[in-house]
Every structure is written in structure tokens, then in C-alpha cells.
PDB file of N, CA, C and O in Angstrom:
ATOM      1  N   UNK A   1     100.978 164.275 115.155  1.00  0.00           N
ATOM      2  CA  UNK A   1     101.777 163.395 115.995  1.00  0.00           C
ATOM      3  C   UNK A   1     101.437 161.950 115.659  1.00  0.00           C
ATOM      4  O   UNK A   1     100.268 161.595 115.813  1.00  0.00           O
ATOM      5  N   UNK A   2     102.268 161.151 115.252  1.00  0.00           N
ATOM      6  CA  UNK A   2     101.978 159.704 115.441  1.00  0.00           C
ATOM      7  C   UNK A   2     102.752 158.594 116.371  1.00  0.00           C
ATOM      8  O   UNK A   2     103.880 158.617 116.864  1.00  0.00           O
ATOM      9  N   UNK A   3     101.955 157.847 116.407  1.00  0.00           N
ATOM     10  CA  UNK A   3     102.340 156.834 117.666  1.00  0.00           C
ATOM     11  C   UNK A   3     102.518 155.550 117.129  1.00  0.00           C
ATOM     12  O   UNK A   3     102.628 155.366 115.916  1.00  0.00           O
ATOM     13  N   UNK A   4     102.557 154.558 118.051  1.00  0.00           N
ATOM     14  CA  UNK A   4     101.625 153.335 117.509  1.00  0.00           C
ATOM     15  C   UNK A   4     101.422 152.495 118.820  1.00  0.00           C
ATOM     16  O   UNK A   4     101.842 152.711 119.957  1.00  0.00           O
ATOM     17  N   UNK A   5     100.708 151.545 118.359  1.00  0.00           N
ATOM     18  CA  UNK A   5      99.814 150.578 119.407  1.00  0.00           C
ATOM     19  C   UNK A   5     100.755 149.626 120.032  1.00  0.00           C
ATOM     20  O   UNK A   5     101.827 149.386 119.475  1.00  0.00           O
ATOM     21  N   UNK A   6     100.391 148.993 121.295  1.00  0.00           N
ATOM     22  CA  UNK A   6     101.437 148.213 121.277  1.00  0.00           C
ATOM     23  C   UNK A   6     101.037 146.981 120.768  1.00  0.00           C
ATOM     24  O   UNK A   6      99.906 146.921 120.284  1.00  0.00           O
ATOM     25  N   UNK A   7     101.603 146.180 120.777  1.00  0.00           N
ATOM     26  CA  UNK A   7     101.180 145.026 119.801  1.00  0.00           C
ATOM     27  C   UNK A   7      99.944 143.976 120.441  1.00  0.00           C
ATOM     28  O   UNK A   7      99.143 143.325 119.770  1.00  0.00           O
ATOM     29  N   UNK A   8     100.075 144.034 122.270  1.00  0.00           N
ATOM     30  CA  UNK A   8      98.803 143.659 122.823  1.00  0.00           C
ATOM     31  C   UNK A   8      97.779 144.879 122.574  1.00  0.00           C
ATOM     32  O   UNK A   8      96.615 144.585 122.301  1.00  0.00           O
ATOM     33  N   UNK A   9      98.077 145.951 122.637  1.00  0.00           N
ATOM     34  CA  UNK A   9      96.268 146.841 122.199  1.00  0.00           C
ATOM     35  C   UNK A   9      96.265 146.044 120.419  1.00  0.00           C
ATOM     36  O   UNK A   9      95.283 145.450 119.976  1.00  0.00           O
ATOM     37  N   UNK A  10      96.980 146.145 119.999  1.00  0.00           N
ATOM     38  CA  UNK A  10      96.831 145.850 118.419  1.00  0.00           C
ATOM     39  C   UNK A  10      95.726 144.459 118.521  1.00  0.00           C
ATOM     40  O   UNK A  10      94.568 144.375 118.113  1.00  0.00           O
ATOM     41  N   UNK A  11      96.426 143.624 119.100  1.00  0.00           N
ATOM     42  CA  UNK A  11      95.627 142.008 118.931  1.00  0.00           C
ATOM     43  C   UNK A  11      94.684 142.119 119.614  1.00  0.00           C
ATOM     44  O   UNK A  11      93.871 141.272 119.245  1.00  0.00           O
ATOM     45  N   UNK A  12      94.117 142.970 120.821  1.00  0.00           N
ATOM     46  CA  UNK A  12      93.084 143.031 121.333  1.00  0.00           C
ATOM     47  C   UNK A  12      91.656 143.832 120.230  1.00  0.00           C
ATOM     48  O   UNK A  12      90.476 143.491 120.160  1.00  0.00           O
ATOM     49  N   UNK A  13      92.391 144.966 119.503  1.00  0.00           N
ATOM     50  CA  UNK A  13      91.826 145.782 119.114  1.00  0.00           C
ATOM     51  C   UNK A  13      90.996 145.006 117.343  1.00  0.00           C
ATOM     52  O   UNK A  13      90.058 145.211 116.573  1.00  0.00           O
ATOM     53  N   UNK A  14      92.211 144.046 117.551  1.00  0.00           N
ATOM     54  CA  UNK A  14      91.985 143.250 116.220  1.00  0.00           C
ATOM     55  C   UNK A  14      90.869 142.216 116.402  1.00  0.00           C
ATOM     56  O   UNK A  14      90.146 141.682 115.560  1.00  0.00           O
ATOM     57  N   UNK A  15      90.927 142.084 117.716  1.00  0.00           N
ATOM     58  CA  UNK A  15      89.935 140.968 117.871  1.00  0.00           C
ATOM     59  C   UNK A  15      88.760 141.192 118.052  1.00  0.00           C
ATOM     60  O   UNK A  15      87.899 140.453 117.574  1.00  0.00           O
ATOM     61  N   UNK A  16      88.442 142.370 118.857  1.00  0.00           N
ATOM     62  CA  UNK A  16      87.460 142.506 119.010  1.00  0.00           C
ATOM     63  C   UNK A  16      86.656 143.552 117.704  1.00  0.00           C
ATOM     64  O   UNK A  16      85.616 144.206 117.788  1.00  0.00           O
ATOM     65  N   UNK A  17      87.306 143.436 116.903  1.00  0.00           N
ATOM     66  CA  UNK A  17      86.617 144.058 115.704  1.00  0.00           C
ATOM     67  C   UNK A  17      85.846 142.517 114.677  1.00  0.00           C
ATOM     68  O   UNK A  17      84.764 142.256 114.152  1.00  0.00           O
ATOM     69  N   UNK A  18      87.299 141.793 114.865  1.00  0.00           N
ATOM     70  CA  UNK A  18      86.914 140.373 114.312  1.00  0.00           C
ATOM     71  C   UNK A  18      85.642 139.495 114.731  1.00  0.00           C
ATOM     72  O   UNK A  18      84.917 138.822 114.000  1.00  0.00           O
ATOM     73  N   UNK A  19      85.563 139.734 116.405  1.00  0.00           N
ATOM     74  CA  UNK A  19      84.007 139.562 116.828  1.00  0.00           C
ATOM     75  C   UNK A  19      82.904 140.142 116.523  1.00  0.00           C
ATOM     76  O   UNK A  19      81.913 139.425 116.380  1.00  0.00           O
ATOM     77  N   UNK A  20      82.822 141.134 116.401  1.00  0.00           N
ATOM     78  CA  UNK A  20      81.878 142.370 115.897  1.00  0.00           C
ATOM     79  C   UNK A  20      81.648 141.996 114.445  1.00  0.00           C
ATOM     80  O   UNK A  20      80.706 142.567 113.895  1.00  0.00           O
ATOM     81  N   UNK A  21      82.419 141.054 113.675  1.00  0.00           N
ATOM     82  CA  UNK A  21      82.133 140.946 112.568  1.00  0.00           C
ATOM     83  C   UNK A  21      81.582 139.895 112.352  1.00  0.00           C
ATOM     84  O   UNK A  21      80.498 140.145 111.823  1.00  0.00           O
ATOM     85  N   UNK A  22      81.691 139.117 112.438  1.00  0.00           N
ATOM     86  CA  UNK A  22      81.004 137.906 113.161  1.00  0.00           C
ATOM     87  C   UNK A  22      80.100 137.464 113.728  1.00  0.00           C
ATOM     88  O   UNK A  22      79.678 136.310 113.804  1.00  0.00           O
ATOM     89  N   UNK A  23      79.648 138.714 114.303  1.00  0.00           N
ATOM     90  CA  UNK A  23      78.470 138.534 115.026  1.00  0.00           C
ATOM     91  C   UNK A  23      77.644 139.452 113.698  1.00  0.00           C
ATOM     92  O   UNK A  23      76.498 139.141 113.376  1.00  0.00           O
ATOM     93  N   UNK A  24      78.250 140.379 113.135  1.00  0.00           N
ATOM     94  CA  UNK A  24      76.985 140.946 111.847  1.00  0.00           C
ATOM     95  C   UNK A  24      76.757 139.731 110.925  1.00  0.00           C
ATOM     96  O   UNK A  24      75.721 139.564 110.283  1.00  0.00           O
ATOM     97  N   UNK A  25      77.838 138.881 110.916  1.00  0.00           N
ATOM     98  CA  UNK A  25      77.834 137.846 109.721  1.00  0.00           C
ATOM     99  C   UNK A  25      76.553 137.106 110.003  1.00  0.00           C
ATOM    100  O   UNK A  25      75.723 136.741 109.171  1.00  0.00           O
ATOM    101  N   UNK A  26      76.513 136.877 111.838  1.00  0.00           N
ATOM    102  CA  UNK A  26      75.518 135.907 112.063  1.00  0.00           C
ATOM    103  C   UNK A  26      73.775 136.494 112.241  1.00  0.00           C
ATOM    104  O   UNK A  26      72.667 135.959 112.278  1.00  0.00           O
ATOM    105  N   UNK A  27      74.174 137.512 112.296  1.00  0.00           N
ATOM    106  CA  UNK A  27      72.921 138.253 112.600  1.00  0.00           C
ATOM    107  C   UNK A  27      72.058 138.313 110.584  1.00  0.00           C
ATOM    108  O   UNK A  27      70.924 138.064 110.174  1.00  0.00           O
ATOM    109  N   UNK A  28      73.489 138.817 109.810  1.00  0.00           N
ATOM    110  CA  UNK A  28      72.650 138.668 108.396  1.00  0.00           C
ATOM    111  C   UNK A  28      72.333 136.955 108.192  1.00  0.00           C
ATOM    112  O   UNK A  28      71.498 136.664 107.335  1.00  0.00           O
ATOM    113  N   UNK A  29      72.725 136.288 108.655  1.00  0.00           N
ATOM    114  CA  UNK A  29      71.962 134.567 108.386  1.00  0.00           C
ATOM    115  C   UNK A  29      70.865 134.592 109.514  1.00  0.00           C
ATOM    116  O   UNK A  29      70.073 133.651 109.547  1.00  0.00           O
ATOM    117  N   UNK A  30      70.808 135.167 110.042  1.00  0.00           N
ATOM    118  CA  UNK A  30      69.149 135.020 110.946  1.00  0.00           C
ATOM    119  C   UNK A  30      68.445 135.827 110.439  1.00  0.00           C
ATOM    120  O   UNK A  30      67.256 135.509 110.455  1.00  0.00           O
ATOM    121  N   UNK A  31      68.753 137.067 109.835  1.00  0.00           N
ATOM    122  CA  UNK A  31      67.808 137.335 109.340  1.00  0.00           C
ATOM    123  C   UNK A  31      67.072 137.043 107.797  1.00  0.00           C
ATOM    124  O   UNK A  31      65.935 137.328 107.423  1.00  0.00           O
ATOM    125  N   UNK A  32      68.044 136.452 107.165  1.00  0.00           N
ATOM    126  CA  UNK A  32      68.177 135.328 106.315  1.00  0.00           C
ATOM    127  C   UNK A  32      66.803 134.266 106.338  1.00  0.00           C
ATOM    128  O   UNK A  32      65.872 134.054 105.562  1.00  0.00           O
ATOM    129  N   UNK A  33      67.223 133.737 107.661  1.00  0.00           N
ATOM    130  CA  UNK A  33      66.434 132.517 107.640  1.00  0.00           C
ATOM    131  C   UNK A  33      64.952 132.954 108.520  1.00  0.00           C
ATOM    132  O   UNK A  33      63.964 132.287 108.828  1.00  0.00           O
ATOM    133  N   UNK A  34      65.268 134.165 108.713  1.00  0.00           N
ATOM    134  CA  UNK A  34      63.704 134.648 109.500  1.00  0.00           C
ATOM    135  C   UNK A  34      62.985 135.296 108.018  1.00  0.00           C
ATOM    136  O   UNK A  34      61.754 135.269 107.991  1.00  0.00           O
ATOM    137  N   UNK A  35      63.639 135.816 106.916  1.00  0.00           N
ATOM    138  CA  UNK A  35      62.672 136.201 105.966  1.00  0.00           C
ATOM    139  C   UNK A  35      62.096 134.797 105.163  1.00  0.00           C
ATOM    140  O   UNK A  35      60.913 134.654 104.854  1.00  0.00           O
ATOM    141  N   UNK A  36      63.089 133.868 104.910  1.00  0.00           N
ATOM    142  CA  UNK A  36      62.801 132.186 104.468  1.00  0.00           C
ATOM    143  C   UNK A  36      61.451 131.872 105.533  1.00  0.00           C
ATOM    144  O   UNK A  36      60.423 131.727 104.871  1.00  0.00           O
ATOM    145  N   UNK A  37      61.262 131.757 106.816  1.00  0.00           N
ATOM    146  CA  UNK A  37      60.330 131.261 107.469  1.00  0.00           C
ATOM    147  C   UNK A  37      59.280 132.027 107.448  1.00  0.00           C
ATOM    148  O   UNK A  37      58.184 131.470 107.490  1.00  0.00           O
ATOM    149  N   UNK A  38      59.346 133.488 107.378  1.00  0.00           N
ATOM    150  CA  UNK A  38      57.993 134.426 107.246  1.00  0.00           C
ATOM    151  C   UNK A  38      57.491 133.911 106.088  1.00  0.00           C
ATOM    152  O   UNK A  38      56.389 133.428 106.350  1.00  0.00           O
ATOM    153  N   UNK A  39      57.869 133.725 104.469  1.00  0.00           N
ATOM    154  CA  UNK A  39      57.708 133.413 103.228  1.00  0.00           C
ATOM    155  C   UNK A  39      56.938 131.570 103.759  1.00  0.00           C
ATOM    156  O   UNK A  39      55.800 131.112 103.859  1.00  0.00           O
ATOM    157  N   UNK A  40      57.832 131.232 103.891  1.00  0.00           N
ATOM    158  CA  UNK A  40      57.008 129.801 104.091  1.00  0.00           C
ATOM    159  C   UNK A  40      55.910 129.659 105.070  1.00  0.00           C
ATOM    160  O   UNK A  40      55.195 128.719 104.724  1.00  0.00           O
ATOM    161  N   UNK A  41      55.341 130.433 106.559  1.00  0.00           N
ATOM    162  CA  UNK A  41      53.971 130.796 107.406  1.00  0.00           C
ATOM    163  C   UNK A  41      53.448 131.254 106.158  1.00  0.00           C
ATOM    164  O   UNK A  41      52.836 130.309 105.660  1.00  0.00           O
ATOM    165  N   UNK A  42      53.415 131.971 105.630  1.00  0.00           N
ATOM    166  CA  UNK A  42      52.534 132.856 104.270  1.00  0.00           C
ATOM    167  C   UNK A  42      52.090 131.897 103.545  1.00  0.00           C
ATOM    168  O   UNK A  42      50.868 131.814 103.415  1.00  0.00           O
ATOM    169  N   UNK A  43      53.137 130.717 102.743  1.00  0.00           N
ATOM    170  CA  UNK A  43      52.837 129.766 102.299  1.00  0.00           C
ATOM    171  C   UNK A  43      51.704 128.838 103.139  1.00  0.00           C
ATOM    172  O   UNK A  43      50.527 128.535 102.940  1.00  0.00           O
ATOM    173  N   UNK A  44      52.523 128.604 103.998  1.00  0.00           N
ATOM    174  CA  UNK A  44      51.396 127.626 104.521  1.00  0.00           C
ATOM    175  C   UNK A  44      50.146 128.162 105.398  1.00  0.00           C
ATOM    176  O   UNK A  44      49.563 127.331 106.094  1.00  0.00           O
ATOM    177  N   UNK A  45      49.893 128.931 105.401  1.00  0.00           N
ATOM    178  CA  UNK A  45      48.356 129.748 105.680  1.00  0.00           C
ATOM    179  C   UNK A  45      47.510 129.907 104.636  1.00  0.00           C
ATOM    180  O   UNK A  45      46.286 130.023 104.709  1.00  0.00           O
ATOM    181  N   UNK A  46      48.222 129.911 103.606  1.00  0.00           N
ATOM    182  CA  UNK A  46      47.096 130.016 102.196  1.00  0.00           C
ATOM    183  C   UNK A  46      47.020 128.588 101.615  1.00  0.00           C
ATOM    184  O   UNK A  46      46.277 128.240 100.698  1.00  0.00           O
ATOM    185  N   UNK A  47      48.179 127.563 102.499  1.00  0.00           N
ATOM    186  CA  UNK A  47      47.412 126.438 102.159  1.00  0.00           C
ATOM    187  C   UNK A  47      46.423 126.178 102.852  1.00  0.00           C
ATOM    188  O   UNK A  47      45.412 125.842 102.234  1.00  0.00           O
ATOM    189  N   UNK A  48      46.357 126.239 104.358  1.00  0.00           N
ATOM    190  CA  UNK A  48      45.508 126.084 105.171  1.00  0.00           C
ATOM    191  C   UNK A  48      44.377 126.387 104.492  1.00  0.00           C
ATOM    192  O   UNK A  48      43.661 125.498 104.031  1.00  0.00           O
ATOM    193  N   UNK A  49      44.056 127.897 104.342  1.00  0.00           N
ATOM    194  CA  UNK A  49      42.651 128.768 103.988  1.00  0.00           C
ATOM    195  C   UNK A  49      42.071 127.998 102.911  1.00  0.00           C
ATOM    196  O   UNK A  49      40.871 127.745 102.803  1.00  0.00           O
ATOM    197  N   UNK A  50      42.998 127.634 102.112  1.00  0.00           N
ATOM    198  CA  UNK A  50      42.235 126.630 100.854  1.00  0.00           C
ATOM    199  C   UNK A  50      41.824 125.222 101.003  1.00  0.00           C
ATOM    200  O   UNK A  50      41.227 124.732 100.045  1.00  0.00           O
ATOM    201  N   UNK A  51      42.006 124.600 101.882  1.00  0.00           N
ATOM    202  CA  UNK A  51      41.940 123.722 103.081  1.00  0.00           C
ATOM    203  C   UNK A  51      41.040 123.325 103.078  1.00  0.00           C
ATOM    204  O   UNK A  51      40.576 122.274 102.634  1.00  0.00           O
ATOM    205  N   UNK A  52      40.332 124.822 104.023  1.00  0.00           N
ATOM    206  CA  UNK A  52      39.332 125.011 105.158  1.00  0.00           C
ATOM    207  C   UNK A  52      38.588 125.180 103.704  1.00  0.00           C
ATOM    208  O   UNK A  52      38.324 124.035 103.336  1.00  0.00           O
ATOM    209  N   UNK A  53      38.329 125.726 103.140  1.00  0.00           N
ATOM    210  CA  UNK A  53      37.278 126.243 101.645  1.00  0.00           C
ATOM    211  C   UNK A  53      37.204 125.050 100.887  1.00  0.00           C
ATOM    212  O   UNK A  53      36.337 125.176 100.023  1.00  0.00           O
ATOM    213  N   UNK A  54      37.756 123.947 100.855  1.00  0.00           N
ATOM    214  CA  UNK A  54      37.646 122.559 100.131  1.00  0.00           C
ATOM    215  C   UNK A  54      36.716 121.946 101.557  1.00  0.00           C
ATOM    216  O   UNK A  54      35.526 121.694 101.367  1.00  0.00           O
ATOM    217  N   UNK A  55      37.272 121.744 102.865  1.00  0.00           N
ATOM    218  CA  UNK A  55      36.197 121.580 103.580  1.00  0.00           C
ATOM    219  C   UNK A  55      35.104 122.037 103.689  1.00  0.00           C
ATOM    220  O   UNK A  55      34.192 121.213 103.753  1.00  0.00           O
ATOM    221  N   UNK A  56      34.788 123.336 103.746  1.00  0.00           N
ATOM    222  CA  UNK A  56      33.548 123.660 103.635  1.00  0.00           C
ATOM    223  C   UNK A  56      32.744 123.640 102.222  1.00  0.00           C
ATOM    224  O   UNK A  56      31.564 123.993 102.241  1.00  0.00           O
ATOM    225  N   UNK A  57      33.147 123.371 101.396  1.00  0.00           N
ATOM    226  CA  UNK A  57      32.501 123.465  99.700  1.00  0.00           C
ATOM    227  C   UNK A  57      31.762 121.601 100.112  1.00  0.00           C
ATOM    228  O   UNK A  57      30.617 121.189  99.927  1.00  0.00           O
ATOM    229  N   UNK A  58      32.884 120.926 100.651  1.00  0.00           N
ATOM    230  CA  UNK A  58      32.012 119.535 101.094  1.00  0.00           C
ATOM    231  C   UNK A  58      30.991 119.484 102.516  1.00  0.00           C
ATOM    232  O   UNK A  58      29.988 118.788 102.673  1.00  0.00           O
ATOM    233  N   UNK A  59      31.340 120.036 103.058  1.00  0.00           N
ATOM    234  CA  UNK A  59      30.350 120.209 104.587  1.00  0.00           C
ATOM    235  C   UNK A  59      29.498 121.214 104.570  1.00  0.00           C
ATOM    236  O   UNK A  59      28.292 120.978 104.514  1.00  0.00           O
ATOM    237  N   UNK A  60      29.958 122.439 104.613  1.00  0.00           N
ATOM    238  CA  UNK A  60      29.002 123.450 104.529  1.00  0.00           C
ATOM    239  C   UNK A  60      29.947 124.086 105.788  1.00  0.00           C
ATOM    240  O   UNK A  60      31.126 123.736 105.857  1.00  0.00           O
ATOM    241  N   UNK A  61      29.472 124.886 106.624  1.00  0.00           N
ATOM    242  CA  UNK A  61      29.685 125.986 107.509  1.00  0.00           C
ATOM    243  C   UNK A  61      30.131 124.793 108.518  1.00  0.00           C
ATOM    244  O   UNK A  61      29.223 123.974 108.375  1.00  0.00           O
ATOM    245  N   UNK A  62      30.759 124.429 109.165  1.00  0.00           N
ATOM    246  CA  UNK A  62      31.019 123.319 110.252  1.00  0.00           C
ATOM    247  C   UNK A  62      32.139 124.056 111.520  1.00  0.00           C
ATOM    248  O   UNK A  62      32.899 125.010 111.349  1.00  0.00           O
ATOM    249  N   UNK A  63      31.979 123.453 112.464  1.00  0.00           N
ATOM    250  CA  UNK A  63      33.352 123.491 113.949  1.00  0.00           C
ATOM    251  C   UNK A  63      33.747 122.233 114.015  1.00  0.00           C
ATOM    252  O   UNK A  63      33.170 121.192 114.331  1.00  0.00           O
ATOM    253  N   UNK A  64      34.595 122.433 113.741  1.00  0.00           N
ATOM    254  CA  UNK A  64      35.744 121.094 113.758  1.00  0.00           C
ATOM    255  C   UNK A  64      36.247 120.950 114.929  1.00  0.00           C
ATOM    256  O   UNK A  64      36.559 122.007 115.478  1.00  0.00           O
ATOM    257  N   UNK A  65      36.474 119.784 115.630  1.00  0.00           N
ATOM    258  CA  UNK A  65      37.048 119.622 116.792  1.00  0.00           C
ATOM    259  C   UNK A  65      38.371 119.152 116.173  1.00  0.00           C
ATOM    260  O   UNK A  65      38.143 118.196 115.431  1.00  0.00           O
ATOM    261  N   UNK A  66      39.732 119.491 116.210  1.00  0.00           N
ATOM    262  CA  UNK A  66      40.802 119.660 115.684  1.00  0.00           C
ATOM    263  C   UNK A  66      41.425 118.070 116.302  1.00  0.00           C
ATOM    264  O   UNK A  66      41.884 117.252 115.505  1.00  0.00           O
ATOM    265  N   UNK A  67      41.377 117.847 117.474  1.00  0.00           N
ATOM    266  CA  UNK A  67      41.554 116.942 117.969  1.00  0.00           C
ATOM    267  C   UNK A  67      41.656 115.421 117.765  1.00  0.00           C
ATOM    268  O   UNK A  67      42.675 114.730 117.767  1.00  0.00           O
ATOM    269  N   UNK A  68      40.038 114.956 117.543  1.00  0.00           N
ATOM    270  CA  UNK A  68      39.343 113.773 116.578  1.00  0.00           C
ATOM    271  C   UNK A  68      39.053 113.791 115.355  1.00  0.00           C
ATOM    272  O   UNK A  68      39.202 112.820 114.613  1.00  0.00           O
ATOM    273  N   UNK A  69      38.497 115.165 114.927  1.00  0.00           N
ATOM    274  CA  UNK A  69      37.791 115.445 113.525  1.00  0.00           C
ATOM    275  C   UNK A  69      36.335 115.313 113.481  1.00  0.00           C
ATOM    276  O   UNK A  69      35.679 115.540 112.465  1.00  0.00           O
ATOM    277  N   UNK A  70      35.765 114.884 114.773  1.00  0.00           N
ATOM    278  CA  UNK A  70      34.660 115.496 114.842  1.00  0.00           C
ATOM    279  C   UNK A  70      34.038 116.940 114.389  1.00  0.00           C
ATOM    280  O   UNK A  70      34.705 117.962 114.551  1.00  0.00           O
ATOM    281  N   UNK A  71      32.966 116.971 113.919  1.00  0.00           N
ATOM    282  CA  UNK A  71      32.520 118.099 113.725  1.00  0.00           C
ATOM    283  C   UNK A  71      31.146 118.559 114.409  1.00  0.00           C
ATOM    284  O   UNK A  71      30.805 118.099 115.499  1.00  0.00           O
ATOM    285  N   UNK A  72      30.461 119.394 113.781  1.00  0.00           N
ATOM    286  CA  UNK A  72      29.136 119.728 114.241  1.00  0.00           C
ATOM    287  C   UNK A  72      29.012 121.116 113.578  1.00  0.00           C
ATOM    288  O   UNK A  72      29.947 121.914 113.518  1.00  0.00           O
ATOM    289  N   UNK A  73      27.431 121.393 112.948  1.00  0.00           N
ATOM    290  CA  UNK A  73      26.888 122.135 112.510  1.00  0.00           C
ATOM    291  C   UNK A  73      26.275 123.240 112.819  1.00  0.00           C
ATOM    292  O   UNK A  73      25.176 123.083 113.351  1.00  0.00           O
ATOM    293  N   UNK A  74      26.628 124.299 112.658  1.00  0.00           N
ATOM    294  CA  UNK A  74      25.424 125.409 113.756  1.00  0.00           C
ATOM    295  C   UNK A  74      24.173 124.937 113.253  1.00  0.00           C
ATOM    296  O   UNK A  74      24.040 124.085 112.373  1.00  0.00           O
ATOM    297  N   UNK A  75      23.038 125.685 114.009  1.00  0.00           N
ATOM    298  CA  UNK A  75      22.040 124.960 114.284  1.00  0.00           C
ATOM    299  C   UNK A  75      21.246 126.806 113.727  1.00  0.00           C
ATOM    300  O   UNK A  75      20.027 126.979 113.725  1.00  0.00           O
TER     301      UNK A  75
END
């Protein structure tokens, strides 16, 4: 048996597929830009760590007060 739609189910049916697509479009650019930002934390943690290892190759073992840049030595 065939039928057909009426032309409001049609444009409704059209649209809301057109949203649904749209919203995958936006969901693949976030996840896009969430694998770009995981890659760059990675980056910049191994700059950090090399950082902290250039600081300590000049200080030795130290606690940094993050704040001022004070430090202090265990004892």
C-alpha cells in the first residue's frame, strides 16, 4: 500500500532530521576541538615537567610558593 505525507508532516519531518544533523555536525567539531585541547594539556605538562627538572638541576629538591616564587628547602 502506498500513501504519502502531507506536505506539513513532510516539512516537519524534514526538519527535524535537518536538526539532528546539525547537531551531529556540531557534536563532531567538539569533539574535534576536545581531541586538539587533550593534545595541547599533554603538550603543556611535559613542558611544565621539564620546567620543574631545569628548576631543580639549579636548586636542588625545593617547595615553591607559586604565588611570589619564594621557595624553601627541606631540611
Amino acid at each position: 500500500m502506498e500513501g504519502q505525507l502531507t506536505e506539513e508532516q513532510l516539512r516537519i519531518l524534514k526538519s527535524k532530521l535537518e536538526t539532528l544533523t546539525r547537531i551531529h555536525a556540531e557534536i563532531g567539531l567538539l569533539e574535534s576541538k576536545k581531541h586538539e585541547l587533550l593534545h595541547s594539556a599533554v603538550t603543556n605538562k611535559t613542558k611544565l615537567e621539564d620546567y620543574q627538572k631545569e628548576l631543580q638541576e639549579q636548586y636542588g629538591d625545593i617547595s615553591i610558593n607559586i604565588e611570589d616564587g619564594t621557595f624553601t628547602k627541606p631540611e
